[in-house]
C-alpha atoms as one frame of an Amber mdcrd trajectory, in Angstrom:
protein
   0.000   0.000   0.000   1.503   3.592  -1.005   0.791   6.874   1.159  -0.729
   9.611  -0.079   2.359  11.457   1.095   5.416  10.327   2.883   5.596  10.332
   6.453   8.416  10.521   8.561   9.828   8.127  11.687   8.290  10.199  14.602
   4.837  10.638  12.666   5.035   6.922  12.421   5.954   5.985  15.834   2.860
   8.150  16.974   0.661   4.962  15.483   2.547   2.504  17.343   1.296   1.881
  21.471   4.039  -0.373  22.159   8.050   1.027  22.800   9.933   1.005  19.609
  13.805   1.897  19.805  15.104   3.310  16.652  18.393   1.762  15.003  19.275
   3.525  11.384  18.885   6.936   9.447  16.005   9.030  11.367  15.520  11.542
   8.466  14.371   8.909   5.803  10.560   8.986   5.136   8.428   5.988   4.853
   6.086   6.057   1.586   4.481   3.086   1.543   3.574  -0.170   4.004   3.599
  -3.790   2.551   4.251  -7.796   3.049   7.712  -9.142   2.187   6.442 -10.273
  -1.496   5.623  -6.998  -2.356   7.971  -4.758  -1.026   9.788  -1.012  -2.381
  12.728   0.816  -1.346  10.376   3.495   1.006   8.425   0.682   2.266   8.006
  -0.476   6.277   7.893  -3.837   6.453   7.780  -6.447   9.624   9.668  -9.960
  10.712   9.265 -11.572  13.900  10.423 -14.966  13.512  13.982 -16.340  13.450
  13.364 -18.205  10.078  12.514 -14.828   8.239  15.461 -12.399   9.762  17.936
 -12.330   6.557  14.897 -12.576   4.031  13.737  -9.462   5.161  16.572  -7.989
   5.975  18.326  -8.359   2.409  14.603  -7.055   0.835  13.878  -4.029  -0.721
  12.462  -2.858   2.781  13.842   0.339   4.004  11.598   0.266   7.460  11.794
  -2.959   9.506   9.767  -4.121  12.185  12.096  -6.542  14.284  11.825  -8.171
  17.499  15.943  -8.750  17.633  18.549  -5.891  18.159  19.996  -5.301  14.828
  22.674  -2.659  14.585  22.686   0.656  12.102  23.070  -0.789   8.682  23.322
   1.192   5.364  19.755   1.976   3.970  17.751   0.378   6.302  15.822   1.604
   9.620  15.389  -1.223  11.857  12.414  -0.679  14.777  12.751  -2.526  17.149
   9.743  -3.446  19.435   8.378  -6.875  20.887   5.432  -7.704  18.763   6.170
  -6.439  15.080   3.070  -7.630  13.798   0.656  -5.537  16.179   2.899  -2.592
  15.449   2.435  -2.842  11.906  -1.407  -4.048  12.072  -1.236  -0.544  13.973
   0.066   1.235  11.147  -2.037  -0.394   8.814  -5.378   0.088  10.779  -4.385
   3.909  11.039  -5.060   4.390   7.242  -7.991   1.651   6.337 -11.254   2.310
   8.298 -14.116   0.055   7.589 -17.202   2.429   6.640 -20.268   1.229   6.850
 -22.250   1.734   3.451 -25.876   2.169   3.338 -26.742   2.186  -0.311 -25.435
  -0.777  -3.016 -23.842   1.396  -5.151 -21.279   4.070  -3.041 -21.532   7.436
  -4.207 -18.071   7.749  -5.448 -18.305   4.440  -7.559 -17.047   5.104 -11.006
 -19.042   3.396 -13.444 -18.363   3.716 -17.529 -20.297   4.145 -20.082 -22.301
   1.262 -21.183 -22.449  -0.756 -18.620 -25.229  -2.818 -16.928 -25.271  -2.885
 -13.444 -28.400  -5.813 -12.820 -30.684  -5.532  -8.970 -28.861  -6.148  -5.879
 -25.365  -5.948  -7.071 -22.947  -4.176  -4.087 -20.288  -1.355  -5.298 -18.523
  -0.677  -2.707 -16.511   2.708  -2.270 -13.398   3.454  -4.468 -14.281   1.118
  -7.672 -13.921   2.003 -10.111 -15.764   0.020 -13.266 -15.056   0.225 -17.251
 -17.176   0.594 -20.183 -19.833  -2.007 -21.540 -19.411  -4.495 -19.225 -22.161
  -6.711 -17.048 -22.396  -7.114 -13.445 -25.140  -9.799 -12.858 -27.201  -9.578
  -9.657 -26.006 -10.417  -6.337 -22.131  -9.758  -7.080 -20.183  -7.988  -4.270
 -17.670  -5.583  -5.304 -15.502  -4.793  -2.400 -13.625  -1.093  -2.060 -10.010
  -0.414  -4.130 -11.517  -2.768  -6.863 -10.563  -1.914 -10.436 -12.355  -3.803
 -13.193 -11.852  -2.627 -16.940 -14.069  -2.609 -19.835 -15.924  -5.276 -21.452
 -15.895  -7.476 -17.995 -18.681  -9.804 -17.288 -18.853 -11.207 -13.580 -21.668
 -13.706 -12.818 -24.074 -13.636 -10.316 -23.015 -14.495  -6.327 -19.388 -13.752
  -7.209 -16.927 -11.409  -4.944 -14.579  -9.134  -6.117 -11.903  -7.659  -3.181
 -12.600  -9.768  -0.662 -10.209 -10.117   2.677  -7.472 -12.188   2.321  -7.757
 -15.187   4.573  -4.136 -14.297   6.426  -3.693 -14.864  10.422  -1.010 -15.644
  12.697  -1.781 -18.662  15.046  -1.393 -17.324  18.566  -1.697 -19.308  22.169
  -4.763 -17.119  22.582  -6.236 -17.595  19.060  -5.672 -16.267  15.639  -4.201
 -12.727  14.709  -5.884 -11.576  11.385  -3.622  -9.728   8.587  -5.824  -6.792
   7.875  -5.666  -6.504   4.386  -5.270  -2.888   2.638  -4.487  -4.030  -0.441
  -6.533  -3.945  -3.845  -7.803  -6.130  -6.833  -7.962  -5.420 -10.363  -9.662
  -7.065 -13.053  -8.415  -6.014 -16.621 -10.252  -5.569 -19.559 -12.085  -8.620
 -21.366 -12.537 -10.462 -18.477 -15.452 -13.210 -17.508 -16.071 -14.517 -14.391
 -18.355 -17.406 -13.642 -21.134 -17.757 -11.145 -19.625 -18.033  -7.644 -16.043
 -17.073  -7.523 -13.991 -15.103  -5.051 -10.843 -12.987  -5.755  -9.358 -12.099
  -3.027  -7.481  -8.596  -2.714  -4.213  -8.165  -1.788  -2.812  -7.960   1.773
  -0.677  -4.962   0.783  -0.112  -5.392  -2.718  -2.514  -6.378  -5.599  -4.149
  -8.870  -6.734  -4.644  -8.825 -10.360  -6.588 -10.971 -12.981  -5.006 -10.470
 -16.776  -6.593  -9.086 -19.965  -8.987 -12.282 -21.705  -8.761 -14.479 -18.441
 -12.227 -16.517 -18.586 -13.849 -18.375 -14.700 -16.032 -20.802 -14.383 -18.048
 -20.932 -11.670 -16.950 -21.167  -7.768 -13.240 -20.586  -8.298 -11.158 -19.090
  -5.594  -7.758 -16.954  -6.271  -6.249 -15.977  -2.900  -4.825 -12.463  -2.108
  -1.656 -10.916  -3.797  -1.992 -13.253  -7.470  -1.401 -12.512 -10.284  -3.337
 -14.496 -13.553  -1.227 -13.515 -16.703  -3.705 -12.975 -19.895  -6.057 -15.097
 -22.019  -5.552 -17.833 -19.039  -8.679 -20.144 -18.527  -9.754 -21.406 -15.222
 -11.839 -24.368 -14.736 -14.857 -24.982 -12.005 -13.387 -25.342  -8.447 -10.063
 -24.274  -9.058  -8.333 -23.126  -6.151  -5.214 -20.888  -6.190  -3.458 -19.991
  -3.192  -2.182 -16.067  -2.310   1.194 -14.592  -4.274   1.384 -17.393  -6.977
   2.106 -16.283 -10.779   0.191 -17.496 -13.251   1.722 -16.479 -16.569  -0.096
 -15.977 -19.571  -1.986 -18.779 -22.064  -2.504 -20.781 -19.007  -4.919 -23.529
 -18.809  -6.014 -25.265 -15.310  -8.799 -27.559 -15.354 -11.599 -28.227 -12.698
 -10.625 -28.712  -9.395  -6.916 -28.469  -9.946  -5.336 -26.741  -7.262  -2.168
 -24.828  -6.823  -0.168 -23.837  -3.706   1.179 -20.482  -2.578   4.243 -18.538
  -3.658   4.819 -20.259  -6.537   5.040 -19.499 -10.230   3.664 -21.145 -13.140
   4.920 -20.557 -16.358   3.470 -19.445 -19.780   1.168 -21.910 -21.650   1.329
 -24.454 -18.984  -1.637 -27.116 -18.975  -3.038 -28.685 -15.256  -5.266 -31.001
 -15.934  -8.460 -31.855 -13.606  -7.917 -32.743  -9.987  -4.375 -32.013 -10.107
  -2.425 -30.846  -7.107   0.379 -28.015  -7.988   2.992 -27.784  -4.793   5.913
 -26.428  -6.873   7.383 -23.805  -9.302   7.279 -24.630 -12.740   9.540 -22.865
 -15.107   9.384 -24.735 -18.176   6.592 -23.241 -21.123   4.476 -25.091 -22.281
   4.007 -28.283 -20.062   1.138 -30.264 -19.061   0.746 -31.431 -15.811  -1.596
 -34.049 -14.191  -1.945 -35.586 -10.612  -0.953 -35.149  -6.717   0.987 -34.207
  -6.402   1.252 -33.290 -10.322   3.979 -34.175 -12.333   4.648 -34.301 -16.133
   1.584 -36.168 -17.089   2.791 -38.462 -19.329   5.698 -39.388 -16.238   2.323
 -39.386 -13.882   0.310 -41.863 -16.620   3.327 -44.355 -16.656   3.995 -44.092
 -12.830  -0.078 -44.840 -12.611   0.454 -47.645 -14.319   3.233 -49.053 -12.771
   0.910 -48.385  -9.571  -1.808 -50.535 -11.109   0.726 -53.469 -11.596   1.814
 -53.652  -7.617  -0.382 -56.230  -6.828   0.266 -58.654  -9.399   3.758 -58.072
  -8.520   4.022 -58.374  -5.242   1.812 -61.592  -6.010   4.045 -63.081  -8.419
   7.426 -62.418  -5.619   5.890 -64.249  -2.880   5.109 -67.304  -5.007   8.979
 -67.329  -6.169   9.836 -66.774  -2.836   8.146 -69.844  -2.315   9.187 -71.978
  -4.559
């Protein structure tokens, strides 16, 4: 998320309840708060785990949250305090405010020329919505949503919604507010049912000529490249990369943080748990593989029994 205009340190520190000790340059000014996969040179930023020190440390990040004593170090601000996450939920709670809205279409909605809003769809404040497109009824567009022209979203689909982000905690689970956005480029269609889920801090952002089917889920901070087709019950975890030309069939799903290059094919009820890098590939199975490899390896499968059958009787002989 970008500020409107920088702040500095001290202005910063006033959001913050809990002691903070200052290690780094105290004249830098922080434009901008996000999540380690999004991060700028400007941006404040937060670790508080052991595993994620050096990570977050080597980012782009010029303002760092940390519960460890770090000393001054070129281009970064380290702040040190005892739970990072509050402090930045802090910081992040200090610029989104949830507003209630008591009409379906804010005010301030932007909505182009052409298009056809149907009965009981939900704007909500800061969308803005392109030319000649169709919102069927009972969609839910959440505020910061973009959507450009020519889009068609089915009925009972939601567009922004909260990423589902939390911290497990002795006393329960710690939410990630998310005050991040969603944008739909032009030529879009999405089926009956879906949810796109906007960004924690960054964006999430479905490409130019991506078609849904219905109830498919795409979690907070994705990106789906262009012309990409998504099958029914697809389910795509947050900051994964779909690149363009993709194809993933029904109820394939894919795990976070990974990338998935151009033109790549997952067949249905596939399982996706790792980078691929390779154009052009089809994939099949779980977890998914090449899927010719995964149709041989199948068959081998098949052939255990009689096997296994046909060693004990040698054995026995």
């Amino acid at each position: 998320m970008r500020f409107k205009d920088p702040i500095s340190i001290s202005s910063l520190l006033k959001m913050i309840t809990q002691k903070v000790e200052v290690r780094g340059e105290v004249d830098f000014t922080v434009t901008g708060i996000n999540e380690l996969h999004s991060v700028e040179k400007g941006d404040l930023s937060f670790v508080d785990h052991e595993k994620y020190y050096e990570r977050v440390i080597n980012s782009a990040a010029t303002f760092i949250l940390i519960n460890k004593d770090y000393p001054a170090q070129e281009g970064k601000v380290f702040l040190i305090c005892e739970d990072p996450l509050m402090a930045y939920l802090e910081v992040v709670n200090h610029y989104i405010k949830f507003t209630p809205q008591n009409q379906q279409i804010h005010p301030h909605a932007k909505i182009g020329k052409g298009t056809i809003i149907q009965p009981n769809v939900f704007i909500g404040e800061d969308v803005t919505i392109g030319e000649n497109c169709i919102i069927h009824s009972n969609v839910a567009i959440y505020a910061n949503t973009t959507i450009g022209d020519r889009v068609v979203i089915h009925s009972n689909s939601t567009i922004g919604a909260d990423a589902c982000y939390f911290q497990k905690r002795p006393d329960g689970w710690v939410k990630f507010d998310s005050c991040g956005t969603t944008v739909i480029e032009d030529d879009v269609e999405i089926g009956a049912n879906c949810c796109i889920d906007k960004g924690v801090s960054g964006v999430t952002k479905i490409g130019e000529g991506t078609k849904f089917d219905n109830l498919v889920q795409i979690g907070h901070d994705t990106h789906i490249g262009k012309r990409c087709f998504i099958g029914a019950q697809v389910g795509i975890a947050g900051c994964t990369v779909i690149d363009d030309e993709c194809v993933i069939w029904a109820k394939a799903g894919i795990n976070k943080d990974l990338y998935i290059a151009k033109n790549t094919t997952v067949l249905a009820f596939s399982g996706i748990d790792r980078t691929i890098n390779d154009e052009g590939m089809t994939f099949f199975g779980v977890p998914a593989d090449e899927a010719r490899r995964k149709w041989r390896e199948i068959a081998y499968i098949k052939r255990l029994p009689e096997l296994f059958e046909t060693n004990n009787k040698n054995e026995k002989e």
